[in-house]
C-alpha positions as CSV (number, residue, x, y, z in Angstrom):
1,X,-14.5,17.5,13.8
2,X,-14.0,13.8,14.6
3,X,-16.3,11.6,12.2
4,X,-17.0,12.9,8.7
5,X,-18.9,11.5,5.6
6,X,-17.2,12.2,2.2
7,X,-20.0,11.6,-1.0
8,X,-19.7,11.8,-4.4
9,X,-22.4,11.2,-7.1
10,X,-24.3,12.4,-9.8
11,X,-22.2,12.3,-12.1
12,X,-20.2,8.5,-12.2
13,X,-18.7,6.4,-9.7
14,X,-20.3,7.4,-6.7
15,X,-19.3,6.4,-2.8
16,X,-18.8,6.8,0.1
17,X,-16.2,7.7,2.7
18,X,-15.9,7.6,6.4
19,X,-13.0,9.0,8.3
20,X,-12.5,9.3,12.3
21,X,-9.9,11.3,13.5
22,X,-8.3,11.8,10.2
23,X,-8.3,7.9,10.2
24,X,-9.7,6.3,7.2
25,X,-12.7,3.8,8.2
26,X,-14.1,2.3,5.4
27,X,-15.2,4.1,1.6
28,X,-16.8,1.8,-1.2
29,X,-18.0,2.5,-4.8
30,X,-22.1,2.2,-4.6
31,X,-22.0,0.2,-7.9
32,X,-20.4,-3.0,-5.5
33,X,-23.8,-3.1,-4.2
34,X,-25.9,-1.6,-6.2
35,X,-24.1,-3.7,-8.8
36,X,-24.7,-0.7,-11.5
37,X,-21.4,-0.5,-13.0
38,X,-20.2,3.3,-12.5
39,X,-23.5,3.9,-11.4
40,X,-24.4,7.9,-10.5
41,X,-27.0,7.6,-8.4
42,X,-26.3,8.8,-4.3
43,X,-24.9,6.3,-2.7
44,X,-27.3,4.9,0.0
45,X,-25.9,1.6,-0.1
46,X,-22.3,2.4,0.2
47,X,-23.0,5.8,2.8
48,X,-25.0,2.8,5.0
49,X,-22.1,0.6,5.2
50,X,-19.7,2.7,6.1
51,X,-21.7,3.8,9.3
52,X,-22.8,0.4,9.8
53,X,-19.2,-0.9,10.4
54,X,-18.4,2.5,12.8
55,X,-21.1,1.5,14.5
56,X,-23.1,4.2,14.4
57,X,-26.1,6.1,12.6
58,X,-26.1,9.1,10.9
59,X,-26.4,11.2,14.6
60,X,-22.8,9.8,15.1
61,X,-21.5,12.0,12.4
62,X,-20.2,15.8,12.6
63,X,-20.5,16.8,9.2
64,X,-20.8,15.4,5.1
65,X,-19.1,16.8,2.9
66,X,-19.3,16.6,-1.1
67,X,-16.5,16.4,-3.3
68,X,-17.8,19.6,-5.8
69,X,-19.2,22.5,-5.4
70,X,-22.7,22.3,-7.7
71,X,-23.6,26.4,-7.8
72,X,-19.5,26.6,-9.3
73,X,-20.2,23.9,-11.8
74,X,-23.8,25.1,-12.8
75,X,-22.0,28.6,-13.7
76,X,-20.0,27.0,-15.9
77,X,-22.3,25.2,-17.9
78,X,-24.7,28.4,-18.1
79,X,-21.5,30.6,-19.3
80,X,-20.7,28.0,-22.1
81,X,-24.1,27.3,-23.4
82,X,-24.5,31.3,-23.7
83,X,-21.2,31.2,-25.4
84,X,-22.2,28.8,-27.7
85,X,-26.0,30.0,-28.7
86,X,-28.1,28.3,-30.8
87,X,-25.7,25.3,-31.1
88,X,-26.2,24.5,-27.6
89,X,-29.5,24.6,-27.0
90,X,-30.9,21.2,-27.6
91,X,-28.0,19.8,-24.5
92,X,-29.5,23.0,-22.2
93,X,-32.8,21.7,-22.6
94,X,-31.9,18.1,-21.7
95,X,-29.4,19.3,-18.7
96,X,-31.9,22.1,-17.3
97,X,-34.6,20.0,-15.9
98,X,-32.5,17.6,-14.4
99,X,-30.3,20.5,-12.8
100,X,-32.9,22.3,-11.9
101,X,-34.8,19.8,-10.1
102,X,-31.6,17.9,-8.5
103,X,-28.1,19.0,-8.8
104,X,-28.7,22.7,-8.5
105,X,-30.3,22.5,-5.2
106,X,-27.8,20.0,-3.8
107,X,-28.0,20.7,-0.3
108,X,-31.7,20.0,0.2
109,X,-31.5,17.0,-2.2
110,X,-28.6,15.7,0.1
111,X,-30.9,16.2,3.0
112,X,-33.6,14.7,1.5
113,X,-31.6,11.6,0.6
114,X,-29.7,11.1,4.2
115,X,-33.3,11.8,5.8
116,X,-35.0,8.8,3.8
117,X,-31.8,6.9,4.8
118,X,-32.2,7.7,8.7
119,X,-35.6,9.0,8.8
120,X,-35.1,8.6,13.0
121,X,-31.7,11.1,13.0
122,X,-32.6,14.1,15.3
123,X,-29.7,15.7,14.1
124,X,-29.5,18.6,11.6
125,X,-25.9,17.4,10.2
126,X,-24.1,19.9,8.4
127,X,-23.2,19.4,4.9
128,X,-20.3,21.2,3.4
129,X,-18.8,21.2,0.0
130,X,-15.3,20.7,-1.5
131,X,-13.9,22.0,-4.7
132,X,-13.4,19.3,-7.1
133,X,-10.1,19.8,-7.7
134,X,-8.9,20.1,-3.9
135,X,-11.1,17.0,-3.3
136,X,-8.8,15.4,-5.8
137,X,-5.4,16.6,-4.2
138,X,-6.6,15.9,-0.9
139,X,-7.1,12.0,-1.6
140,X,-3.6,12.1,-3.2
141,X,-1.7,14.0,-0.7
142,X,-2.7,13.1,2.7
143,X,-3.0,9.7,2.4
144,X,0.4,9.6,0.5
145,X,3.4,8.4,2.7
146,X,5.0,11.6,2.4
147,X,5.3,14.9,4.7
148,X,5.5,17.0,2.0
149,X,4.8,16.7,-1.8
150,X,4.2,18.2,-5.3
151,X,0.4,17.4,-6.4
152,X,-0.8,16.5,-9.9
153,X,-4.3,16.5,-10.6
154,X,-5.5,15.3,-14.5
155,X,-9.1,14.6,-15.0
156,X,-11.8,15.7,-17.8
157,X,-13.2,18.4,-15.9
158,X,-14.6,19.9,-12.2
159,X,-16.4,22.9,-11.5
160,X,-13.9,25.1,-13.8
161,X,-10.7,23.1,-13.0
162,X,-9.3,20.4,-15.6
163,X,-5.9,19.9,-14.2
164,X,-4.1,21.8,-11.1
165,X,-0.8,21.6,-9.7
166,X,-0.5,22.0,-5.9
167,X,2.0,21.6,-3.0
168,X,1.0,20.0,0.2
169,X,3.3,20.1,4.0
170,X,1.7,18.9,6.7
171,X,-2.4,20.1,7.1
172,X,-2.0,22.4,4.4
173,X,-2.4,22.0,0.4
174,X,-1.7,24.9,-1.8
175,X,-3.3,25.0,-5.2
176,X,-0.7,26.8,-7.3
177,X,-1.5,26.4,-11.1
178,X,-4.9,25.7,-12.4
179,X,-6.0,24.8,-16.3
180,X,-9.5,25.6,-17.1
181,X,-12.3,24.4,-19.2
182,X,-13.2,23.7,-22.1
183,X,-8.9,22.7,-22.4
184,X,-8.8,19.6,-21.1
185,X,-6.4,16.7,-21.4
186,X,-8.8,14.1,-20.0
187,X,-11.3,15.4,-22.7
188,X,-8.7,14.6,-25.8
189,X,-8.0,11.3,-24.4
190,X,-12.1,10.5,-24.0
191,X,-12.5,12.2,-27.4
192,X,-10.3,9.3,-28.9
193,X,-11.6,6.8,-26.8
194,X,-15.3,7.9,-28.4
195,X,-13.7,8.5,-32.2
196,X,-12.4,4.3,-31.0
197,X,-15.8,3.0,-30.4
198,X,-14.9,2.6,-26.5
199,X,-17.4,4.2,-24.0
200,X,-16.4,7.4,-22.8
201,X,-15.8,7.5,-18.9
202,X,-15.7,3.6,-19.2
203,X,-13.3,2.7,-22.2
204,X,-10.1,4.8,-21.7
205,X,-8.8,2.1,-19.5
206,X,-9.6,-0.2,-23.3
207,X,-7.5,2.6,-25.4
208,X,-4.6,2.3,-23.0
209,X,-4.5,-1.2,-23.7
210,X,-4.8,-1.0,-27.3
211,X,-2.1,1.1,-27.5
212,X,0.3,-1.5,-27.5
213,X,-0.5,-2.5,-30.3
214,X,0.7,0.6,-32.2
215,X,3.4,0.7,-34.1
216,X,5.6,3.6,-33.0
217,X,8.2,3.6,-36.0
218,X,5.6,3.5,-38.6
219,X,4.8,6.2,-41.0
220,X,1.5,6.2,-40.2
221,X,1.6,6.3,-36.2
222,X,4.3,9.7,-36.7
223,X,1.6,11.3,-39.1
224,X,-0.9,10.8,-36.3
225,X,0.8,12.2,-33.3
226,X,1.7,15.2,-35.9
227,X,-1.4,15.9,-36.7
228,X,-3.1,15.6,-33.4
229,X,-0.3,18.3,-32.1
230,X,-1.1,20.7,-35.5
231,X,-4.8,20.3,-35.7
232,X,-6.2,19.2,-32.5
233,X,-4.3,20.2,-29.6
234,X,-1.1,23.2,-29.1
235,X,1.4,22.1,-26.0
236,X,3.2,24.5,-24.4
237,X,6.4,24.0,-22.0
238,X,4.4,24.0,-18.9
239,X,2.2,21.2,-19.8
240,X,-1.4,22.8,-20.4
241,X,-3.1,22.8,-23.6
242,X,-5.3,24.6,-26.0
243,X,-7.8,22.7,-28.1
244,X,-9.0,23.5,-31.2
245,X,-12.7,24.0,-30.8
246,X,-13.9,23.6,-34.2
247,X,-12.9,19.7,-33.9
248,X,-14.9,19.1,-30.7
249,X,-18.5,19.0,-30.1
250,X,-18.6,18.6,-25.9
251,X,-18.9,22.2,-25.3
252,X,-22.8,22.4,-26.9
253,X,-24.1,18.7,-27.7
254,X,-24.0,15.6,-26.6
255,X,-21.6,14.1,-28.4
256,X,-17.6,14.6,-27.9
257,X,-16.5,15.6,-30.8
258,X,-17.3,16.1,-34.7
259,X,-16.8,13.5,-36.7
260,X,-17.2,14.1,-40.0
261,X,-14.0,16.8,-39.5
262,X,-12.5,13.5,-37.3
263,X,-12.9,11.4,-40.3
264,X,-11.2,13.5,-42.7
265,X,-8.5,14.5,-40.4
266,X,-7.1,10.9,-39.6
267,X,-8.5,10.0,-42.9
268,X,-10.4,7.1,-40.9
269,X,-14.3,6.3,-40.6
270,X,-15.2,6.6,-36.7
271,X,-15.0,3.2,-35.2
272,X,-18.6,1.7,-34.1
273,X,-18.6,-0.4,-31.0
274,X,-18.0,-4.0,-31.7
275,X,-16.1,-3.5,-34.6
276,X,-13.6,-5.3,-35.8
277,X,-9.9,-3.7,-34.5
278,X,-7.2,-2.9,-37.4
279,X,-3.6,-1.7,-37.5
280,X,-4.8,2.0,-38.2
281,X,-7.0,1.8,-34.7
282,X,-4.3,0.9,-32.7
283,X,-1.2,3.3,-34.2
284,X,-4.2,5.8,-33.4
285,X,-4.5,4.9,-29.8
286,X,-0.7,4.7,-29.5
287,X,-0.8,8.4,-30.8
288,X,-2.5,9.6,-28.2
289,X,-1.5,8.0,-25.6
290,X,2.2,9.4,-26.8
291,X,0.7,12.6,-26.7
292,X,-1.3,12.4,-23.6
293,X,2.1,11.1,-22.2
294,X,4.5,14.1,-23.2
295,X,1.5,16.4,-21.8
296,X,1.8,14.9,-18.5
297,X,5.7,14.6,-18.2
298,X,5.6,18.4,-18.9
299,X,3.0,19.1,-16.3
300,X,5.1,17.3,-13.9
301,X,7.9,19.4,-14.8
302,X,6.1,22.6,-14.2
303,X,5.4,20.8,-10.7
304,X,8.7,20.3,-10.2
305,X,10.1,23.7,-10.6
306,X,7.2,24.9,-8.5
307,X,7.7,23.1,-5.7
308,X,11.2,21.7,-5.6
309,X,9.5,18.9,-3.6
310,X,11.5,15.4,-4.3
311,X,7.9,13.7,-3.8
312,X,4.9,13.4,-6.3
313,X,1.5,12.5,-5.6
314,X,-1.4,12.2,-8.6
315,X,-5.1,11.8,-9.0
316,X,-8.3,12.3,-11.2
317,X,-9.2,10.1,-14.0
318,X,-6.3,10.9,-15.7
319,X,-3.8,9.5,-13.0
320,X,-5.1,5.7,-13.6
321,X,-3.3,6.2,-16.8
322,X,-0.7,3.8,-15.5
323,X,1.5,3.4,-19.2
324,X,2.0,7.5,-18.3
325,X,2.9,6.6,-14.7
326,X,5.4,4.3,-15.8
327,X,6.7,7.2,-18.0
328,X,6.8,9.4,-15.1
329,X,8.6,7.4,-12.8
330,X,11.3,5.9,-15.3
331,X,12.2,9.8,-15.8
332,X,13.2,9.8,-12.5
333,X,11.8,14.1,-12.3
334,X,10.9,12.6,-8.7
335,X,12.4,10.5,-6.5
336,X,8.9,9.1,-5.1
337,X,5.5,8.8,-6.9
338,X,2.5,8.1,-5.2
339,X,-0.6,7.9,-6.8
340,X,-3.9,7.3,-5.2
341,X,-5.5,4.3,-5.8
342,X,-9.0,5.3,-6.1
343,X,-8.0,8.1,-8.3
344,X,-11.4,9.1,-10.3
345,X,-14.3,10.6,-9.0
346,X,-15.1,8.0,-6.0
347,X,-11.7,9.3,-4.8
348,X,-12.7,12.3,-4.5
349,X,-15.5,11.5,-1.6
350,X,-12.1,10.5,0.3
351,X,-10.4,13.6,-0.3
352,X,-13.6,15.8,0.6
353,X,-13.9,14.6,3.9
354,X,-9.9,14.5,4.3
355,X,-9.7,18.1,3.0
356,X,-12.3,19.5,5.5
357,X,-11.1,17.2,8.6
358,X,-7.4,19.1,8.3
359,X,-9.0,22.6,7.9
360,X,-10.8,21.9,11.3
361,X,-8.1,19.4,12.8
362,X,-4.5,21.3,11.4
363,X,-2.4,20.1,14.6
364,X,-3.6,16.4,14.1
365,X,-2.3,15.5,10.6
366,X,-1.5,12.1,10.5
367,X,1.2,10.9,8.5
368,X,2.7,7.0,8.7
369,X,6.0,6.5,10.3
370,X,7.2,3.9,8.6
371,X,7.2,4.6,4.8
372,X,3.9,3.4,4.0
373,X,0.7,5.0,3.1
374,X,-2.8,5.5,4.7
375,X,-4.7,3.4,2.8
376,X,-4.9,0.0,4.4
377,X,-4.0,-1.3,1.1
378,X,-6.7,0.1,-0.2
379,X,-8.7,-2.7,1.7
380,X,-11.2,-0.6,3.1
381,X,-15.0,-2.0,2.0
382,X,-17.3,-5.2,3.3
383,X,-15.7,-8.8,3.6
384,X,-17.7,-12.2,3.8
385,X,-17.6,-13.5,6.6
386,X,-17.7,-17.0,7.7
387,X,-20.7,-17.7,9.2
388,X,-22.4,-16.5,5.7
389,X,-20.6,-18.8,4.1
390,X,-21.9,-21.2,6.2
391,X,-25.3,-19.9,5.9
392,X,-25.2,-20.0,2.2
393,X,-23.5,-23.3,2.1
394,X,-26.5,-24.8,4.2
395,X,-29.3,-23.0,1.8
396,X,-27.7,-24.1,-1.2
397,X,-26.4,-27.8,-0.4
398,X,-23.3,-27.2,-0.9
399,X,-19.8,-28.9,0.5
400,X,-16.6,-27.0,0.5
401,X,-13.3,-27.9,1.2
402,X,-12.3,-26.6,4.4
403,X,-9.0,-25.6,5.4
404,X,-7.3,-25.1,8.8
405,X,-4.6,-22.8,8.2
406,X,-3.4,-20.6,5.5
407,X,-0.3,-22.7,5.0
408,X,-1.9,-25.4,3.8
409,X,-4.6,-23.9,1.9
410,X,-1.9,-22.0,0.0
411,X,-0.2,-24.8,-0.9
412,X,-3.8,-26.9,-2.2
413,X,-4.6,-23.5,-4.7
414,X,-0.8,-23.3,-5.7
415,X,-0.9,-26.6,-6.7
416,X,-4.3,-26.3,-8.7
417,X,-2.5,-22.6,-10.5
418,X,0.2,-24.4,-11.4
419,X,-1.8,-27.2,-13.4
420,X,-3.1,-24.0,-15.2
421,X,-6.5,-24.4,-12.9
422,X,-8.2,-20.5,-13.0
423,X,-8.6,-19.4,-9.7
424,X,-11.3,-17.0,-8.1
425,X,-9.7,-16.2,-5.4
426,X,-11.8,-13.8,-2.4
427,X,-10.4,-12.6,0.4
428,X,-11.0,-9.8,3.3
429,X,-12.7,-6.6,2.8
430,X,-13.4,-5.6,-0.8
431,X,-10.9,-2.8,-2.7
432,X,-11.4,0.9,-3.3
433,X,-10.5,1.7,-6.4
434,X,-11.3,0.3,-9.8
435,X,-8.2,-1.8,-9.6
436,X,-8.8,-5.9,-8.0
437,X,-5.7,-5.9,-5.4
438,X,-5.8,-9.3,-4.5
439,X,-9.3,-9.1,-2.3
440,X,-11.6,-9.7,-5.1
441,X,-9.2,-11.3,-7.5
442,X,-9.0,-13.8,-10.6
443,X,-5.4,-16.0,-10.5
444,X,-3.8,-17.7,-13.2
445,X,-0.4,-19.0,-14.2
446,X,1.5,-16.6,-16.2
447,X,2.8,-19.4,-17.9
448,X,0.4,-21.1,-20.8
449,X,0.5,-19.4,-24.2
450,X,-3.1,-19.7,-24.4
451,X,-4.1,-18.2,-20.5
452,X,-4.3,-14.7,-22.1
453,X,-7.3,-15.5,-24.6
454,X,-8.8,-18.1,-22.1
455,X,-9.3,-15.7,-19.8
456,X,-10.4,-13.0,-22.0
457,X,-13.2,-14.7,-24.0
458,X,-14.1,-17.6,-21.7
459,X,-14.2,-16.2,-18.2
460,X,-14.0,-12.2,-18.6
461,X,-16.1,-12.1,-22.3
462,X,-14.6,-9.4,-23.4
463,X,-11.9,-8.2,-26.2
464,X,-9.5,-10.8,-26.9
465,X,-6.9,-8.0,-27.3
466,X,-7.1,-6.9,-23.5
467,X,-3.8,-7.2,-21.7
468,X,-3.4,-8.7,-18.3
469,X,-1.5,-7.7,-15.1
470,X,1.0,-10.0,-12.7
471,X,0.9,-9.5,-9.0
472,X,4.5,-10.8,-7.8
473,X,6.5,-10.7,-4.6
474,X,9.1,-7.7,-4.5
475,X,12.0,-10.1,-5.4
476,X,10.5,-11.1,-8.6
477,X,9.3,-7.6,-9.7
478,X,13.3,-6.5,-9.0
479,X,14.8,-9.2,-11.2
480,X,12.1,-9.4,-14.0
481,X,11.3,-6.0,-14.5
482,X,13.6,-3.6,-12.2
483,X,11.2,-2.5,-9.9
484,X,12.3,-1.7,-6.5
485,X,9.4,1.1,-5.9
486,X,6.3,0.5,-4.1
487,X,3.7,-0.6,-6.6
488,X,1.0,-2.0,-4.7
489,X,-2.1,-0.9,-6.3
490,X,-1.4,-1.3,-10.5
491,X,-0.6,2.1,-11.1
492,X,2.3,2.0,-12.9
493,X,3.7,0.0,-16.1
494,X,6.9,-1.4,-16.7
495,X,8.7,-3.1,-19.4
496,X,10.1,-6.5,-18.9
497,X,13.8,-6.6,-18.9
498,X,15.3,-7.4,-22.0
499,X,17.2,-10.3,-21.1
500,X,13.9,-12.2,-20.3
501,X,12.3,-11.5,-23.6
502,X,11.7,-13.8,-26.3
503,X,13.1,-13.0,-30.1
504,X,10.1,-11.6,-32.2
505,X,10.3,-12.9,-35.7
506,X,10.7,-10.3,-38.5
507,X,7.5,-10.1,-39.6
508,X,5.7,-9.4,-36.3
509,X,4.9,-6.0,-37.0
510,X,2.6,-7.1,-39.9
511,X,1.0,-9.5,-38.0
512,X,-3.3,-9.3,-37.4
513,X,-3.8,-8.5,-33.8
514,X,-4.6,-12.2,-32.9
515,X,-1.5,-13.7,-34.5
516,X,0.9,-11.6,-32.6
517,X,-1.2,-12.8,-29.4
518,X,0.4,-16.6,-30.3
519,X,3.9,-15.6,-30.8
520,X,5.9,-15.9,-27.6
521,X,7.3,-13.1,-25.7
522,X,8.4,-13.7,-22.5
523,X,8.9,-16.7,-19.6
524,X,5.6,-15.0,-18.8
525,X,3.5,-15.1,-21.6
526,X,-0.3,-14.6,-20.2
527,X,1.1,-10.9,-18.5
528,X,3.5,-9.6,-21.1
529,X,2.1,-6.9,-23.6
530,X,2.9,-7.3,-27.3
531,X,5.1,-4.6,-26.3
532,X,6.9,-6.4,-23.4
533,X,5.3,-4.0,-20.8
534,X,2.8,-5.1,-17.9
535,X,1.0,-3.3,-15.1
536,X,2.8,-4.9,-12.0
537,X,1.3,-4.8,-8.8
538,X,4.0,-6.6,-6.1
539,X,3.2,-7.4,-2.3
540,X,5.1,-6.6,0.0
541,X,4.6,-8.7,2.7
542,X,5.0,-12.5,2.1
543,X,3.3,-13.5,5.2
544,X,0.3,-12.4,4.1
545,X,-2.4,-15.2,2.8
546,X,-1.5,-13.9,-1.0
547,X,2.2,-13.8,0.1
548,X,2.4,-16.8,0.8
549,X,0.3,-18.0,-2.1
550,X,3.0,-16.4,-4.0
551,X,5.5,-18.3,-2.2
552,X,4.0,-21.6,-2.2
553,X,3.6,-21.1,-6.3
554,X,7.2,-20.6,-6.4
555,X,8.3,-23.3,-4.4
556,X,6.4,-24.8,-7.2
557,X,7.3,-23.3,-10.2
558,X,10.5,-20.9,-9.6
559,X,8.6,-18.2,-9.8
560,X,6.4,-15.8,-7.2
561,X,4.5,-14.4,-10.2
562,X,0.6,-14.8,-11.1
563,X,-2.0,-13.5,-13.2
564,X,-4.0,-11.2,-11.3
565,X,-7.2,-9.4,-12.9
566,X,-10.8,-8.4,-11.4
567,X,-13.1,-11.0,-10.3
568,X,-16.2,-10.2,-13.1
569,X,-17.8,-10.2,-16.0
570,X,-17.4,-7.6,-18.8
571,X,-19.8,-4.6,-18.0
572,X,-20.1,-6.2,-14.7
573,X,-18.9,-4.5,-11.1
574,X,-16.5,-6.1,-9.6
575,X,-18.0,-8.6,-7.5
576,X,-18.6,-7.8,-3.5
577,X,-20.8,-10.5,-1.8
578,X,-21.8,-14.4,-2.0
579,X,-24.4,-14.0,-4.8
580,X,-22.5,-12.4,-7.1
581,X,-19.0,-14.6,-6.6
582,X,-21.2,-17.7,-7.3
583,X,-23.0,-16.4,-10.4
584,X,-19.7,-15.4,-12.0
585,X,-18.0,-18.7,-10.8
586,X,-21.1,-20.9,-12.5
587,X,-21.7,-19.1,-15.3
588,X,-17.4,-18.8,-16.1
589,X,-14.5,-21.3,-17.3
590,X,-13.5,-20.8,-13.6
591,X,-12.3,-24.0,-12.2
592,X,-11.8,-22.8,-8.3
593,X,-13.4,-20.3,-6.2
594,X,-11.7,-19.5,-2.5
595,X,-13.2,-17.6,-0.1
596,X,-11.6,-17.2,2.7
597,X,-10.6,-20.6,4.0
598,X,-13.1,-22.2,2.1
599,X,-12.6,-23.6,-1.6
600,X,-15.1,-24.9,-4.0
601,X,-14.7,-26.4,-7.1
602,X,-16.5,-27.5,-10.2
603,X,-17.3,-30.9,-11.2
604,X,-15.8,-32.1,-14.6
């Protein structure tokens, strides 16, 4: 097989993936331009565009596969709703129909969907289906830099699957170790994000980064993570888990878990959204993310002595944990840890078509030469070009600044960073992943005390407690934080080194959430946690246009390091085309907006 479509949908994040020849095309999230944020619906949009930039229809493809297998999954569900009679039986009469009438009978609705898409193909394609679990390790493994690898996979749950280890040389992945519904460590974590007042399958990214704010010495944050090991979950040495059942409510209603039996546990009322953050909130969330993190250090342990592979490589929900990724890698269990960018479900389109490609195509596994990965950066989806720019420009009245070469356009937005100007900053094809790379990007001096809560209430509207990540050359990331492994995409998190951290005073720990936000912490205030840590992401390439951005900033200010989060709005997609960057960069405290070689700014 030469060209196949990977899918996934119906359940969140859907997309779309196109490989040729083991070579990946393009792949996009639907909700870029549907602008549904993890929208489930199947992705017509995103499956159009990545044929459209092949060049072909859908008669130029050999085969579409999706990323689970819906007859596995439906078993599942039927054998715990029997388990559970009555208490189940209002959630099987709100899952049946829409089972029954879509997800059950995936193959004809997949042909129905491609046919209204292409209703001129004369081809019957064929449609095949990938376990969700191998969907997962295949988007980790083959795209990984690595011949050979261990394989972690951590998400809520697949068809049966909640977490697998695996081992993958050459064409071949072996699933060696599975952990099975309803045990589930992406479950536990949801069920705090929930019991938080975050949005489940939205918000886990939000208890991660209240975490921080925990403090691990107190009384309080020990009694948690004792209690959530005695009452809620039983470890064992290999990493999987047992969850105590009569806390949890996921296996027959809607909801995650119980909360009257929550409340009395933690001795805490259940958090509504909106609600005001306090100390016991976050020492929670640090609980369980110290939990969550001993679970995975053991699973990778268990890897380890499986395979005796030197090389790592993660995915599923639970691998965009990247405060556990940092864990992982500082333990130095593996010499290399890769972790796929795009590692949720949209992924997992990737690693369907990846997984069935090598089944077909064993002697043409592809693996780079030269260290790197398969991923183009993870650069895979549209980019503006400049004639719509133009366009647009004409339609709208509007005069840009207009730049030559990259040098000197560099040097224009350094300038404007530097005088604490927030920049929009767009730039080639759009990222896969839920992490903004530098393609679809906001940039900001690290610098100002204040950048952090600008940015957080007056150009992203959201939680004034949310952290936010540098992007740095590799120098900088070595010196600052000692980081000499590739970090390109955000996956891992890293504490700053001490000798470039500021003295906390005494009382910091007693501090309101906001207070401890003023008090200096680093040279790099805007990107350094109230723990000292930050998700780095470093470039590797200085010639490239945000290389040498970098650069010009530090010829500048001393320093190749910036503020680098997602260009959008709370509850908003990341942005993808004209009419989306200019309604964010109008409706913000955004001061510049580059795209491409064209800059336009705001009039005071």
């Amino acid at each position: 097989m030469k060209v196949i479509l990977g899918i996934s949908a119906y359940y969140h994040d859907s997309a779309a993936v196109l490989i040729v020849d083991g070579q990946i095309v393009a792949a996009l999230q639907e909700e870029r331009l549907n602008r549904i944020k993890n929208t489930s619906v199947f992705p017509s949009l995103a499956v159009k565009f990545c044929l459209t930039e092949y060049g072909i229809d859908l008669d130029g493809v050999d085969a579409v596969v999706f990323y689970d297998k819906p007859f596995l999954k439906f078993e599942r569900l039927l054998e715990n709703f029997y388990a559970n009679v009555p208490k189940g039986l209002s959630a099987f009469l709100k899952f049946m129909p829409e089972w029954s009438q879509k997800k059950l009978f995936l193959k004809k609705e997949l042909k129905r969907e491609l046919a209204e898409l292409y209703p001129d193909s004369n081809q019957a394609v064929q449609l095949l289906f990938s376990s969700h679990h191998l969907s997962h390790a295949a988007s980790a493994f083959y795209p990984s830099p690595y011949n050979e690898a261990a394989i972690l996979t951590i998400d809520a749950v697949g068809e049966w699957a909640t977490a697998s280890i695996g081992y993958g040389k050459g064409a071949e992945i072996d699933l060696l170790q599975e952990m099975h519904f309803p045990d589930s460590v992406g479950l536990l974590y949801s069920s705090f994000t929930y019991f938080l007042g975050f949005k489940v399958n939205s918000g886990e990214y939000k208890l991660m980064g209240l975490s921080p704010y925990g403090i691990k010495d107190s009384v309080q944050t020990k009694q948690f993570v004792e209690t959530i090991k005695t009452k809620l979950v039983k470890l064992f040495e290999d990493g999987s888990i047992q969850l105590n059942q009569t806390y949890f409510k996921y296996r027959h209603a809607l909801r995650m878990i119980k909360e009257s039996k929550w409340e009395k546990l933690f001795e805490l009322p259940i958090r509504k959204e909106g609600e005001e953050l306090n100390q016991s909130h976050a020492n929670l969330a640090l609980a369980i993310q110290m939990v969550t993190e001993e679970i995975i250090l053991k699973m990778a342990k268990t890897a380890k002595e499986l395979t005796g592979s030197d090389n790592l490589c993660l995915a599923g929900g639970v691998a965009l944990n990247c405060v556990a990724n940092g864990k992982l890698k500082e333990s130095n269990l593996f010499a290399n840890v890769w972790v796929q960018p795009a590692a949720g479900d949209a992924g997992g389109a990737l690693g369907a078509a990846l997984a069935v490609y090598h089944v077909h195509s064993p002697s043409k596994c592809l693996k780079p030469q030269n260290g790197e990965d398969l991923m183009h950066g993870g650069l895979l989806g549209p980019e503006i070009t400049d004639k719509e720019i133009e366009q647009y420009c004409n339609q709208h009245g509007l005069k840009p600044l207009v730049f030559q070469n990259d040098s000197d356009l560099c040097v224009y937005v350094a300038e404007q960073l530097y005088a604490n100007k927030i920049v929009a900053w767009v730039n080639g094809k759009i990222e896969f992943g839920p992490r903004a790379l530098g393609a679809r990007s906001i940039l900001a001096s690290p610098y100002a005390m204040d950048m952090q809560s600008k940015l957080n209430l007056a150009v992203k509207f959201r939680e004034d407690f949310r952290p936010f990540a540098p992007i740095m050359l590799k120098e900088e990331a070595a010196t600052y934080f000692g980081v000499e492994h590739p970090a390109q995409y955000m996956q891992f998190v890293h504490k700053i080194k001490p000798e470039f951290r500021k003295e906390l005073p005494a009382n910091y720990n007693d501090l309101i959430f906001s207070d401890r936000l003023k008090i200096p912490r680093s040279k790099f205030q805007a990107i350094t946690h109230v723990d000292f840590s930050s998700r780095i992401q470093v470039v590797d390439n200085d010639s490239s246009r945000l290389g040498q951005l970098l650069s010009k900033f530090k010829s500048l200010s001393g320093d190749a390091v910036l503020v680098n989060t997602s260009f959008n709005r709370n509850g908003e997609p990341i942005v993808c085309g004209l009419k989306e960057a200019f309604d964010c960069f109008e409706n913000t405290d955004l001061s510049i907006l580059v795209i491409n070689n064209h800059i336009f700014e705001k009039k005071e």
